[in-house]
PDB file of the backbone (N, CA, C, O) and the ligand in Angstrom, with CONECT records:
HET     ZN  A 101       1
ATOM      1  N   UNK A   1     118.126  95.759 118.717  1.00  0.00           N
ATOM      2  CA  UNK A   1     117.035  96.641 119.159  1.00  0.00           C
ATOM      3  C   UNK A   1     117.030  96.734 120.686  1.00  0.00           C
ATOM      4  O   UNK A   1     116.828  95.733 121.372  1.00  0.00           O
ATOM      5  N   UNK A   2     117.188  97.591 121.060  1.00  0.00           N
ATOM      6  CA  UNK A   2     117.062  98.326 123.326  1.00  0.00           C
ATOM      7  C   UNK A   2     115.743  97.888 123.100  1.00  0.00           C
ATOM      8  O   UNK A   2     114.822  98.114 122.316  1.00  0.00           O
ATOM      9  N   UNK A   3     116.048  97.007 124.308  1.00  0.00           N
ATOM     10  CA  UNK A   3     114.417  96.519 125.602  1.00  0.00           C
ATOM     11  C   UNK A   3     113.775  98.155 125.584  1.00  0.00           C
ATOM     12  O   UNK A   3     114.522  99.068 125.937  1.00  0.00           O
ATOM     13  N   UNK A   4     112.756  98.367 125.275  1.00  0.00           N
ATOM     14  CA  UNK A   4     111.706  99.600 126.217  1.00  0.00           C
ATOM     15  C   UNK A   4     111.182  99.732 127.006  1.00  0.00           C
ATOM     16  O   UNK A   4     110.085  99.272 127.320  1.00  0.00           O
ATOM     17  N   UNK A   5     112.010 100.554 127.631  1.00  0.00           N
ATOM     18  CA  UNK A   5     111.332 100.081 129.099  1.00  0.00           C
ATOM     19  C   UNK A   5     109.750 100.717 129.852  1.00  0.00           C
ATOM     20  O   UNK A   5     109.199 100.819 130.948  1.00  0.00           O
ATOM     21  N   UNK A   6     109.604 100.929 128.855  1.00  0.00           N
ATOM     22  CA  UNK A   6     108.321 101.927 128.855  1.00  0.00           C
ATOM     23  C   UNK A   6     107.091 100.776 128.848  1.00  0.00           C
ATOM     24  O   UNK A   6     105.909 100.914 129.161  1.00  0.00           O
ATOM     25  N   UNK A   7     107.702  99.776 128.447  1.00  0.00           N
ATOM     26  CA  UNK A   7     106.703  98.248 128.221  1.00  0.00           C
ATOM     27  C   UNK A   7     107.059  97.192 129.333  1.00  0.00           C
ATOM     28  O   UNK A   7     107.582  96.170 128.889  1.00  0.00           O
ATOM     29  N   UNK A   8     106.902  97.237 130.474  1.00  0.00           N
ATOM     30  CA  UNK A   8     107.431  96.609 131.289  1.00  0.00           C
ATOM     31  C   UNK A   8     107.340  94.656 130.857  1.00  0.00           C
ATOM     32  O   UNK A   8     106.435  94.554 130.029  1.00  0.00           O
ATOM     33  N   UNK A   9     107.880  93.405 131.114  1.00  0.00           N
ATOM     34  CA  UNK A   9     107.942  92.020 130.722  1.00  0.00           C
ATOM     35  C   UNK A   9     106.689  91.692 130.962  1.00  0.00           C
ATOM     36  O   UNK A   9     105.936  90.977 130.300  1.00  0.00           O
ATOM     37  N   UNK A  10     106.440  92.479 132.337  1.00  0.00           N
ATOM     38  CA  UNK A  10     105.017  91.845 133.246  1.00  0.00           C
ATOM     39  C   UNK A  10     104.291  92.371 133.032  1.00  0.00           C
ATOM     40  O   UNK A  10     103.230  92.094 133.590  1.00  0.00           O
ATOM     41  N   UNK A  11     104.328  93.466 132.107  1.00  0.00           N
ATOM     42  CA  UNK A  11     102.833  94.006 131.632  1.00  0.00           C
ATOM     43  C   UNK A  11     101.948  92.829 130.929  1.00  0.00           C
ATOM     44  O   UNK A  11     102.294  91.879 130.226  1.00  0.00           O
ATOM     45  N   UNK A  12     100.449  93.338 131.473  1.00  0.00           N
ATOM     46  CA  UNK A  12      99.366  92.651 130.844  1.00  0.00           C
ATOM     47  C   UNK A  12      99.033  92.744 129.321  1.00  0.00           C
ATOM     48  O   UNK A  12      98.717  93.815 128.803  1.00  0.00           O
ATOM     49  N   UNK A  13      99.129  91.451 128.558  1.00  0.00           N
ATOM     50  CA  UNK A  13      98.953  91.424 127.469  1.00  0.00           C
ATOM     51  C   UNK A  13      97.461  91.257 127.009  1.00  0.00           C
ATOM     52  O   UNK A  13      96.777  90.504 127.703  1.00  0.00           O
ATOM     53  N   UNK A  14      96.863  91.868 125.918  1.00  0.00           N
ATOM     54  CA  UNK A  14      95.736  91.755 125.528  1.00  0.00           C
ATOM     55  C   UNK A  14      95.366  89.907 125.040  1.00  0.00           C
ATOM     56  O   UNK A  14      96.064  89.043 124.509  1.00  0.00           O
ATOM     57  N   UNK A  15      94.424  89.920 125.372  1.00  0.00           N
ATOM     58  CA  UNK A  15      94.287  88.460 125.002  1.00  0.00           C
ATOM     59  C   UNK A  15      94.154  88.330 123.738  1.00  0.00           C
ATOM     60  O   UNK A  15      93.709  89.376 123.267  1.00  0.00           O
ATOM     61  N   UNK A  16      94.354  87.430 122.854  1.00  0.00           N
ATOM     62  CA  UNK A  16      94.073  86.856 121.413  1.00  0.00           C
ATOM     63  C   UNK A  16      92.382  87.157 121.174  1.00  0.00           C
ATOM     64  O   UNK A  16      91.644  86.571 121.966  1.00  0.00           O
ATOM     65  N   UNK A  17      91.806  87.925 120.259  1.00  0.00           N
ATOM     66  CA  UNK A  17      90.684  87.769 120.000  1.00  0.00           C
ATOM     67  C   UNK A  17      90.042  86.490 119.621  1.00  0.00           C
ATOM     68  O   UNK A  17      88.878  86.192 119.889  1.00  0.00           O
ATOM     69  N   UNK A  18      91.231  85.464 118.721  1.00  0.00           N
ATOM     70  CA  UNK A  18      91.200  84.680 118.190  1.00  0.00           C
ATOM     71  C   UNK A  18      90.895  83.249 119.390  1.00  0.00           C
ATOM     72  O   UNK A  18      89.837  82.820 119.850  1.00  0.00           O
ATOM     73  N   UNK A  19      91.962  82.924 119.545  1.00  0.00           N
ATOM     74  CA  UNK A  19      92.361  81.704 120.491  1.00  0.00           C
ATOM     75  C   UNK A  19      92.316  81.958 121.746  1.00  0.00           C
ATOM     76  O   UNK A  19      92.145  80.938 122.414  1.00  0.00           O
ATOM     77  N   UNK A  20      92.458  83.567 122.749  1.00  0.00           N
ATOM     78  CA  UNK A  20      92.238  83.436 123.836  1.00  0.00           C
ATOM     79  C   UNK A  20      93.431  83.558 124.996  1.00  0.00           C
ATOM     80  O   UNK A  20      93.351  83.623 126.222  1.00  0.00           O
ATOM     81  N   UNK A  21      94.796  83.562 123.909  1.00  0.00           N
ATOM     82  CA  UNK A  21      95.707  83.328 124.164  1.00  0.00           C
ATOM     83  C   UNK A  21      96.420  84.589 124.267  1.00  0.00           C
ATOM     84  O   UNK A  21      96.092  85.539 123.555  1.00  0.00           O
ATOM     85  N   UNK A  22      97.559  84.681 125.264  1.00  0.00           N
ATOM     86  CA  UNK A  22      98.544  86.006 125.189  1.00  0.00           C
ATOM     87  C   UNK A  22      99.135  86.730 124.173  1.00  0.00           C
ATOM     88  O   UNK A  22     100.256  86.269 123.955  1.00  0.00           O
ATOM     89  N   UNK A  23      98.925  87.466 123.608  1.00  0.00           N
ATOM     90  CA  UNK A  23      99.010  88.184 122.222  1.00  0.00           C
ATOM     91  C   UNK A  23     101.024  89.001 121.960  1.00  0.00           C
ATOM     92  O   UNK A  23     101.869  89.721 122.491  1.00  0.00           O
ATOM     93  N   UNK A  24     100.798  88.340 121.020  1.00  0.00           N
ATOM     94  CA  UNK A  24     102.650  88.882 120.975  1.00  0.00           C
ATOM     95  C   UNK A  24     102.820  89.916 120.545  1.00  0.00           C
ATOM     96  O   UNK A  24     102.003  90.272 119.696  1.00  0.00           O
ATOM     97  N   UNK A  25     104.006  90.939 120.936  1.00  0.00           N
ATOM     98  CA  UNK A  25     104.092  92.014 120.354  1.00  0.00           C
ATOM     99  C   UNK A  25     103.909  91.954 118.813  1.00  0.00           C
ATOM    100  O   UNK A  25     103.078  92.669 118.252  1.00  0.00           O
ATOM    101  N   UNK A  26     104.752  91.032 118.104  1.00  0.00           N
ATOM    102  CA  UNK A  26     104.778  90.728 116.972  1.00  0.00           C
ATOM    103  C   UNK A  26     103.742  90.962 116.329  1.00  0.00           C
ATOM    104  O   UNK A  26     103.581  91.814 115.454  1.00  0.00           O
ATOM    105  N   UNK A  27     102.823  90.029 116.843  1.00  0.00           N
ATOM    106  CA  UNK A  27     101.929  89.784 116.119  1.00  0.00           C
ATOM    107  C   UNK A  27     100.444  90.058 116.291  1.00  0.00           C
ATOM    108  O   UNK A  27      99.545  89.521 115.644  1.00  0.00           O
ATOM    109  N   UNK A  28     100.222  91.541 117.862  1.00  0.00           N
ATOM    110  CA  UNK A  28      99.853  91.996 118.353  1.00  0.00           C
ATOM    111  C   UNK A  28      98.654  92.531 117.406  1.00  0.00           C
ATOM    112  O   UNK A  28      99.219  93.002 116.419  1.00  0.00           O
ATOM    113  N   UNK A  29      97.134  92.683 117.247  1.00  0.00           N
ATOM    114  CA  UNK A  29      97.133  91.923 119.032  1.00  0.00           C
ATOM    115  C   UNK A  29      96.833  90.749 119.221  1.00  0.00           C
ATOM    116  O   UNK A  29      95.975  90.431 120.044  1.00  0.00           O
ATOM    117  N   UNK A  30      97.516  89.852 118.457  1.00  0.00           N
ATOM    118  CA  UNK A  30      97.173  88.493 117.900  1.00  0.00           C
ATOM    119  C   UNK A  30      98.114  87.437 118.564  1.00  0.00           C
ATOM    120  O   UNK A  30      98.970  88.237 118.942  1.00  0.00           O
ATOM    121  N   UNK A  31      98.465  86.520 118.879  1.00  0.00           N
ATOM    122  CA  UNK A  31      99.241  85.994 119.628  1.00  0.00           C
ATOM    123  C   UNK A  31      99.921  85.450 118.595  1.00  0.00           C
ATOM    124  O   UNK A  31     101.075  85.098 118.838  1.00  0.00           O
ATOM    125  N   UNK A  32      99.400  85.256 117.252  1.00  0.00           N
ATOM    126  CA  UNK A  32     100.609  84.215 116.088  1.00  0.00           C
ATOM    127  C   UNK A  32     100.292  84.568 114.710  1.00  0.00           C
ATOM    128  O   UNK A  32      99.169  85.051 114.565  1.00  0.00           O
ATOM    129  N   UNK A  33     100.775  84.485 114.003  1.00  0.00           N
ATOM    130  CA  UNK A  33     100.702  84.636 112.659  1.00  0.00           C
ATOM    131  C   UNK A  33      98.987  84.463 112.500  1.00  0.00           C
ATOM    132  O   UNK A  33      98.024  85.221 112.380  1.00  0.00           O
ATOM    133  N   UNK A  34      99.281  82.683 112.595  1.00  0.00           N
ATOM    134  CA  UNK A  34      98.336  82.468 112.286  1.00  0.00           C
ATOM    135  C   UNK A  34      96.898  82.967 112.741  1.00  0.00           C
ATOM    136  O   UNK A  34      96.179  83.161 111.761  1.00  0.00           O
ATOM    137  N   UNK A  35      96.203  83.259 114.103  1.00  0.00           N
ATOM    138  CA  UNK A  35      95.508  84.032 114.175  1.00  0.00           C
ATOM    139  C   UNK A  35      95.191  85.307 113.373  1.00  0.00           C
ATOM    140  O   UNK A  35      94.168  85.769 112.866  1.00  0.00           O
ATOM    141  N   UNK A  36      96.547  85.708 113.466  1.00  0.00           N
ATOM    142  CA  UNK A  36      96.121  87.113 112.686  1.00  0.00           C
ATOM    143  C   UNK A  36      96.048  86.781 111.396  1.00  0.00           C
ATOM    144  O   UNK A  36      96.105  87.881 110.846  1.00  0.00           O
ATOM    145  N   UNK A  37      95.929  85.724 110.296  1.00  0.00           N
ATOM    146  CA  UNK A  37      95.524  85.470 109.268  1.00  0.00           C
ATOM    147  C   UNK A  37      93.764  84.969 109.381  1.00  0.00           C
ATOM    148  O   UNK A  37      92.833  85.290 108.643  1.00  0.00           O
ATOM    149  N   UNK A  38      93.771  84.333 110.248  1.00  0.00           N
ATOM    150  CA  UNK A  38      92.272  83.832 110.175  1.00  0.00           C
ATOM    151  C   UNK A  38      91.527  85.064 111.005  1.00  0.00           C
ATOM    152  O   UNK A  38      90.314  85.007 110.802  1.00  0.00           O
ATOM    153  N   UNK A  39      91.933  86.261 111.960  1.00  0.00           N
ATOM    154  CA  UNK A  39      90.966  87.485 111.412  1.00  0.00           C
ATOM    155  C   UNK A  39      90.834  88.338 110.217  1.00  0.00           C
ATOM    156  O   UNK A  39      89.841  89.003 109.924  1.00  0.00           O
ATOM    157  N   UNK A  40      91.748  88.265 109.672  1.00  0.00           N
ATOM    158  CA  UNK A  40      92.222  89.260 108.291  1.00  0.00           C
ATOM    159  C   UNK A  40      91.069  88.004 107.338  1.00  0.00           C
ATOM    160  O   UNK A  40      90.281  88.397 106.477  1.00  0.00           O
ATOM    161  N   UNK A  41      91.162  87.067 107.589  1.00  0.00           N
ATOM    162  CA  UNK A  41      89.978  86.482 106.325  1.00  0.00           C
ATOM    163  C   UNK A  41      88.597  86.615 107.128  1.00  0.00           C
ATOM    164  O   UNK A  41      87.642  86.180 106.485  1.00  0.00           O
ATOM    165  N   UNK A  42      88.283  87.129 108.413  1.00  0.00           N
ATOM    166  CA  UNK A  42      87.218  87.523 108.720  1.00  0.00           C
ATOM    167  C   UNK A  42      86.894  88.700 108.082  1.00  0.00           C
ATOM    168  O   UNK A  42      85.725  89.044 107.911  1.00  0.00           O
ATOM    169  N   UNK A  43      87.922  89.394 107.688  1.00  0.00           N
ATOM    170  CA  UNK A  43      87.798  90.518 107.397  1.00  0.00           C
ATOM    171  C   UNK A  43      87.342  90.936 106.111  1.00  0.00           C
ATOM    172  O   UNK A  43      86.562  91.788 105.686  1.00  0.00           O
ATOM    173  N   UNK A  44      88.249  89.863 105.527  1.00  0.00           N
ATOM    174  CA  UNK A  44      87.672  89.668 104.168  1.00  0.00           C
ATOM    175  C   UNK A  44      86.511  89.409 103.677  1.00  0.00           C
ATOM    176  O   UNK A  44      86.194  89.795 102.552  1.00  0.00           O
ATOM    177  N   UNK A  45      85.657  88.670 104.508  1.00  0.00           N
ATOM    178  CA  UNK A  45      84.058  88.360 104.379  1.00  0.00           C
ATOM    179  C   UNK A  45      84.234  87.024 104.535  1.00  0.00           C
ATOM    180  O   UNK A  45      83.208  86.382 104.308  1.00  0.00           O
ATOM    181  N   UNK A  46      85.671  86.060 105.001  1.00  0.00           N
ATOM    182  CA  UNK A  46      85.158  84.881 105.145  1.00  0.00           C
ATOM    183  C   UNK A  46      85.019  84.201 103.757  1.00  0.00           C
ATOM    184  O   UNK A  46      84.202  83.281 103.791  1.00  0.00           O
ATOM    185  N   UNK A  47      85.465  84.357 102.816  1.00  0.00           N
ATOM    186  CA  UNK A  47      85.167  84.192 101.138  1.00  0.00           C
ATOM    187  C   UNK A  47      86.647  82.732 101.417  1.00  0.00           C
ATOM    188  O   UNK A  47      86.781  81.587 100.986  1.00  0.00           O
ATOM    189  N   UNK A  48      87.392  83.536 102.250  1.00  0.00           N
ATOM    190  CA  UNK A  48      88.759  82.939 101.772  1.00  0.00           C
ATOM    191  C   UNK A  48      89.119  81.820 103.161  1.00  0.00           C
ATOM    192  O   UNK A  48      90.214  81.689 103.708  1.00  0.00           O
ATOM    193  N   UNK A  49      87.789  81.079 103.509  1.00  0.00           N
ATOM    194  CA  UNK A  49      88.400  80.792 105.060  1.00  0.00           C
ATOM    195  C   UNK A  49      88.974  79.414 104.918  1.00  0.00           C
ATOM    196  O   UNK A  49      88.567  78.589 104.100  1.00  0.00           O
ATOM    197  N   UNK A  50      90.172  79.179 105.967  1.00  0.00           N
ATOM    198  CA  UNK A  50      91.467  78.675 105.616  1.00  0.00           C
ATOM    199  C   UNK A  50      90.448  77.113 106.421  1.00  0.00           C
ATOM    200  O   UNK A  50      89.761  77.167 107.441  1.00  0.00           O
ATOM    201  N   UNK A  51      90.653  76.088 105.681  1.00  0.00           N
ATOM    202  CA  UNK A  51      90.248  74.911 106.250  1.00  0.00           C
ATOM    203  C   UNK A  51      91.038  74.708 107.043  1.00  0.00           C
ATOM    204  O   UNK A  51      92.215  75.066 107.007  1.00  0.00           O
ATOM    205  N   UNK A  52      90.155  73.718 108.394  1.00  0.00           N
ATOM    206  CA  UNK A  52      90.791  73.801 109.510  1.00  0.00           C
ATOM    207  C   UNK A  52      91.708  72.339 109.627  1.00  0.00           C
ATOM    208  O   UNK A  52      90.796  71.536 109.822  1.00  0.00           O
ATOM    209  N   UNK A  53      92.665  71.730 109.622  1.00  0.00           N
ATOM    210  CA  UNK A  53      92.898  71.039 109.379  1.00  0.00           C
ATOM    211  C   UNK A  53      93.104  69.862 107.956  1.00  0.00           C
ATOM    212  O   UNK A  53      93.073  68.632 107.918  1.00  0.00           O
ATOM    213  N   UNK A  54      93.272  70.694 107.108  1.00  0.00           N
ATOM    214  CA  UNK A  54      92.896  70.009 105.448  1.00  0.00           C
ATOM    215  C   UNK A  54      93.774  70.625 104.573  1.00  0.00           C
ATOM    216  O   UNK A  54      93.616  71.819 104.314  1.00  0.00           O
ATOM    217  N   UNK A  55      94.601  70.041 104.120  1.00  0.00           N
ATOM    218  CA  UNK A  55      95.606  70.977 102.757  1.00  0.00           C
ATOM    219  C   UNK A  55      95.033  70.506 101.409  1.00  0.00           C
ATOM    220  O   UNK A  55      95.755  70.313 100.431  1.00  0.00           O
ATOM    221  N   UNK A  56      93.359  70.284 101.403  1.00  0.00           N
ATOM    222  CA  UNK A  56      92.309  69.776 100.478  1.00  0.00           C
ATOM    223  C   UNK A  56      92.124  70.704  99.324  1.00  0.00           C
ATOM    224  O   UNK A  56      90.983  71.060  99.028  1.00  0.00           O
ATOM    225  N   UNK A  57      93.497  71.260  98.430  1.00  0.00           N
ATOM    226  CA  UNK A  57      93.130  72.804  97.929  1.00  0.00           C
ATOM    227  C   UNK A  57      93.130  72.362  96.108  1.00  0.00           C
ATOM    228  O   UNK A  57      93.999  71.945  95.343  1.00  0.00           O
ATOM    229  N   UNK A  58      91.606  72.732  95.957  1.00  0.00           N
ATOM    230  CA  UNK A  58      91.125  72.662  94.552  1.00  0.00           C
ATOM    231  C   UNK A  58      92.372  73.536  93.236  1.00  0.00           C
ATOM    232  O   UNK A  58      92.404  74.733  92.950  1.00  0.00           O
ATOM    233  N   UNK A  59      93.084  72.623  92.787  1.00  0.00           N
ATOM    234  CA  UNK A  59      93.675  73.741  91.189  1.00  0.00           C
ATOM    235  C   UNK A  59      93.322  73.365  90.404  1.00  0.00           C
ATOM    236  O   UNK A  59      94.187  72.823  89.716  1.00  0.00           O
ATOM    237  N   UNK A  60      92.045  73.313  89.898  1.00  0.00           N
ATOM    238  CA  UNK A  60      91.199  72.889  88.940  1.00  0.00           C
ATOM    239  C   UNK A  60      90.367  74.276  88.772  1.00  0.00           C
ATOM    240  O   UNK A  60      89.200  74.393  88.400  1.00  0.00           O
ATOM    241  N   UNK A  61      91.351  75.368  89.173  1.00  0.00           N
ATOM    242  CA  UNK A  61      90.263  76.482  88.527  1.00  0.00           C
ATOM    243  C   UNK A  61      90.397  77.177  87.236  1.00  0.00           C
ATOM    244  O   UNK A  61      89.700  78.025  86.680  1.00  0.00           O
ATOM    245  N   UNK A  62      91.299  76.685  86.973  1.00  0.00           N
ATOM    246  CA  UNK A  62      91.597  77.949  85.573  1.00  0.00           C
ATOM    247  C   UNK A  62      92.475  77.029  84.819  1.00  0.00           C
ATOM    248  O   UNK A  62      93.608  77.408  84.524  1.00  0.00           O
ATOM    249  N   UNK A  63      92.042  75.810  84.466  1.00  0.00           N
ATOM    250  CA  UNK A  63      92.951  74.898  83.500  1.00  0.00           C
ATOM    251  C   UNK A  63      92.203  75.188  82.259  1.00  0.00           C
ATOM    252  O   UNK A  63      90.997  75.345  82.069  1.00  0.00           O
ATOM    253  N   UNK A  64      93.405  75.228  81.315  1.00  0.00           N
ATOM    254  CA  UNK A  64      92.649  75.490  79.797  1.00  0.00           C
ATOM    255  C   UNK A  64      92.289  74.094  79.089  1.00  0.00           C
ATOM    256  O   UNK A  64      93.068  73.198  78.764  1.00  0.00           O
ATOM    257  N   UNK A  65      90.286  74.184  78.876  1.00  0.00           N
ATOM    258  CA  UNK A  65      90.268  73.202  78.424  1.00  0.00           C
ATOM    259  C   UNK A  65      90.587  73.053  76.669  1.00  0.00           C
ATOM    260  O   UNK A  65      90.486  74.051  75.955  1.00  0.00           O
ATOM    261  N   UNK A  66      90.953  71.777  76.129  1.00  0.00           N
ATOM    262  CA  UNK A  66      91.502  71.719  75.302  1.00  0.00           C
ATOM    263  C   UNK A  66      89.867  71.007  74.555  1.00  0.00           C
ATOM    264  O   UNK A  66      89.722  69.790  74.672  1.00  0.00           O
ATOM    265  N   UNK A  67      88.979  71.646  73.985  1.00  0.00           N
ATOM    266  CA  UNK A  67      87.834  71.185  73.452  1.00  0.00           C
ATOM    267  C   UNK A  67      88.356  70.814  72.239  1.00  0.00           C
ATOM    268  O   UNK A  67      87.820  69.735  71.987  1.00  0.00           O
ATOM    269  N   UNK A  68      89.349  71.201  71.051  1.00  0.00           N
ATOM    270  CA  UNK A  68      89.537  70.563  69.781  1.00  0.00           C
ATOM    271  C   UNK A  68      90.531  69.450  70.132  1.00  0.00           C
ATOM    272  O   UNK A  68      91.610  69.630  70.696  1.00  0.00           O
ATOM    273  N   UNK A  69      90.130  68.512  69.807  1.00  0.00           N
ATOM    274  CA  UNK A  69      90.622  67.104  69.303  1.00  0.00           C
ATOM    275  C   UNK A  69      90.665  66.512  70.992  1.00  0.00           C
ATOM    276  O   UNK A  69      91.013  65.356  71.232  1.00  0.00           O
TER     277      UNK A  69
HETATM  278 ZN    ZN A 101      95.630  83.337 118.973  1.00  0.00          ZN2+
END
C-alpha cells in the first residue's frame, strides 16, 4: 500500500475518546482494538460490558438440566 501523502506522519491525531491516547489509523478514531470494543459496548447499552481485569465468564447459561433421574 503507497504512504498518502495527503496525511502527513506529523499530522495531529484525534485523541482516543476512550483512554486519551493517540488514535490509530487502524483503529481510528480509537487508538486500539480494544478501545474501540469497549465504545461499541457503550453503544450497545453497556448490557455487554467487558470486565475490567477478570476472565470471570459465567457458562452456566444454557446447560440442559437433566430433571429425570
Ligand atoms: Zn484508547
Amino acid at each position: 500500500m503507497p504512504p498518502d501523502a495527503s496525511i502527513p506522519q506529523t499530522a495531529q491525531r484525534p485523541a482516543c475518546p476512550i483512554c486519551g491516547k493517540p488514535a490509530e489509523a487502524d483503529y481510528s478514531p480509537f487508538c486500539s482494538k480494544r478501545c474501540a470494543d469497549i465504545d461499541l459496548n457503550r453503544w450497545l447499552g453497556g448490557v455487554y460490558a467487558i470486565p475490567a481485569g477478570g476472565a470471570d465468564e459465567d457458562e452456566d447459561g444454557e446447560a440442559p438440566q437433566q430433571s429425570g433421574r
